[in-house]
C-alpha positions as CSV (number, residue, x, y, z in Angstrom):
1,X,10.3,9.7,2.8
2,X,8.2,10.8,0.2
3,X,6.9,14.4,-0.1
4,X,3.2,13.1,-0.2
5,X,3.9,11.2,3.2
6,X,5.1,14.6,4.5
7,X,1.7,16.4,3.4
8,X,-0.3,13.5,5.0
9,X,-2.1,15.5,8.3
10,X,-2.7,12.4,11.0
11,X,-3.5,12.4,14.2
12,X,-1.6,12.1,17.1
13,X,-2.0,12.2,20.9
14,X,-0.4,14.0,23.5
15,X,-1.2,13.1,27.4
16,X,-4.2,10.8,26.0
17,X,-5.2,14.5,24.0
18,X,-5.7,14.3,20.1
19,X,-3.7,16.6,18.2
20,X,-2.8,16.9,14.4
21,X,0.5,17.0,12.5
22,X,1.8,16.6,9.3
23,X,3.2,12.8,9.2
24,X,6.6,12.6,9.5
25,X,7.8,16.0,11.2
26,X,9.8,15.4,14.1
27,X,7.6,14.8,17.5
28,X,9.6,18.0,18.7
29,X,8.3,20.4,16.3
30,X,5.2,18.6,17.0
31,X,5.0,19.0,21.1
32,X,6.4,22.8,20.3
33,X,3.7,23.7,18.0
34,X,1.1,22.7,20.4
35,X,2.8,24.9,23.0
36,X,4.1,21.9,24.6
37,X,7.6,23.7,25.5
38,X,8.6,22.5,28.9
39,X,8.6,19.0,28.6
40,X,9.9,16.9,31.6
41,X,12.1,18.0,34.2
42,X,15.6,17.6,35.4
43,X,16.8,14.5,37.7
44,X,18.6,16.1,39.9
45,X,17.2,19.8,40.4
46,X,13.7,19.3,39.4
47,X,14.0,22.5,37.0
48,X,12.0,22.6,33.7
49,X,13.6,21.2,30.4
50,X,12.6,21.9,27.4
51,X,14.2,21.5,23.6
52,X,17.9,22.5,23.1
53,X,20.1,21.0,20.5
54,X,17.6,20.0,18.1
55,X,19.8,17.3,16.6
56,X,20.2,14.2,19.3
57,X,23.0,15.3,21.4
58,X,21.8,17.0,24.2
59,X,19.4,14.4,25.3
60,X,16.9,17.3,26.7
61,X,13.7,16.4,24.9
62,X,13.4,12.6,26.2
63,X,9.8,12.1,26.5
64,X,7.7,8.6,26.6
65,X,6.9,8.0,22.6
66,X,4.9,4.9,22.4
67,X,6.0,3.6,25.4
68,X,9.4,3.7,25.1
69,X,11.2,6.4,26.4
70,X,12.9,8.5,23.1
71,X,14.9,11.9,21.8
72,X,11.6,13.5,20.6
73,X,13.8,15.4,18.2
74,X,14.8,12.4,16.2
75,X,11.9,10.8,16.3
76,X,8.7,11.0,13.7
77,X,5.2,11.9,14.1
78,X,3.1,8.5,12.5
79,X,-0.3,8.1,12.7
80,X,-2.0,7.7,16.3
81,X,1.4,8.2,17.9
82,X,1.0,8.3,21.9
83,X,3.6,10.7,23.3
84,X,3.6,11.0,27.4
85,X,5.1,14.0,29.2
């Protein structure tokens, strides 16, 4: 990825709410910056999740990224992205 990409600010969506983000960050940093830290909820218990590992392994910040349910930590902010919590 290009640095310019990286500089690009696009929009993005969070719960059908616009936000903006510099392109390419992951959709974590994204959702934390926009104080979006508790993020879905455990299966079992019912108890807030939120981000952990930061890297894939943990499987904690699985939210709905266009439509498809994703590790928000490996996954990049594009224009108009449409994340669901």
């Amino acid at each position: 990825m290009s640095s310019t990409t990286l500089n690009r600010i696009v929009e993005f969506y969070i719960n059908e709410k616009k936000y903006f983000a510099r392109e390419g960050t992951s959709v974590a940093l994204a959702l934390y910056n926009n104080n979006y830290k508790k993020i879905r909820k455990s299966p079992k218990l019912k108890t807030d999740r939120g981000l952990f590992c930061m890297m894939g392994s943990c499987q904690e910040c699985i939210v709905n990224i266009d439509g498809v349910k994703k590790l928000s930590c490996i996954s990049k902010i594009k224009k108009n992205t449409k994340i669901f919590i």
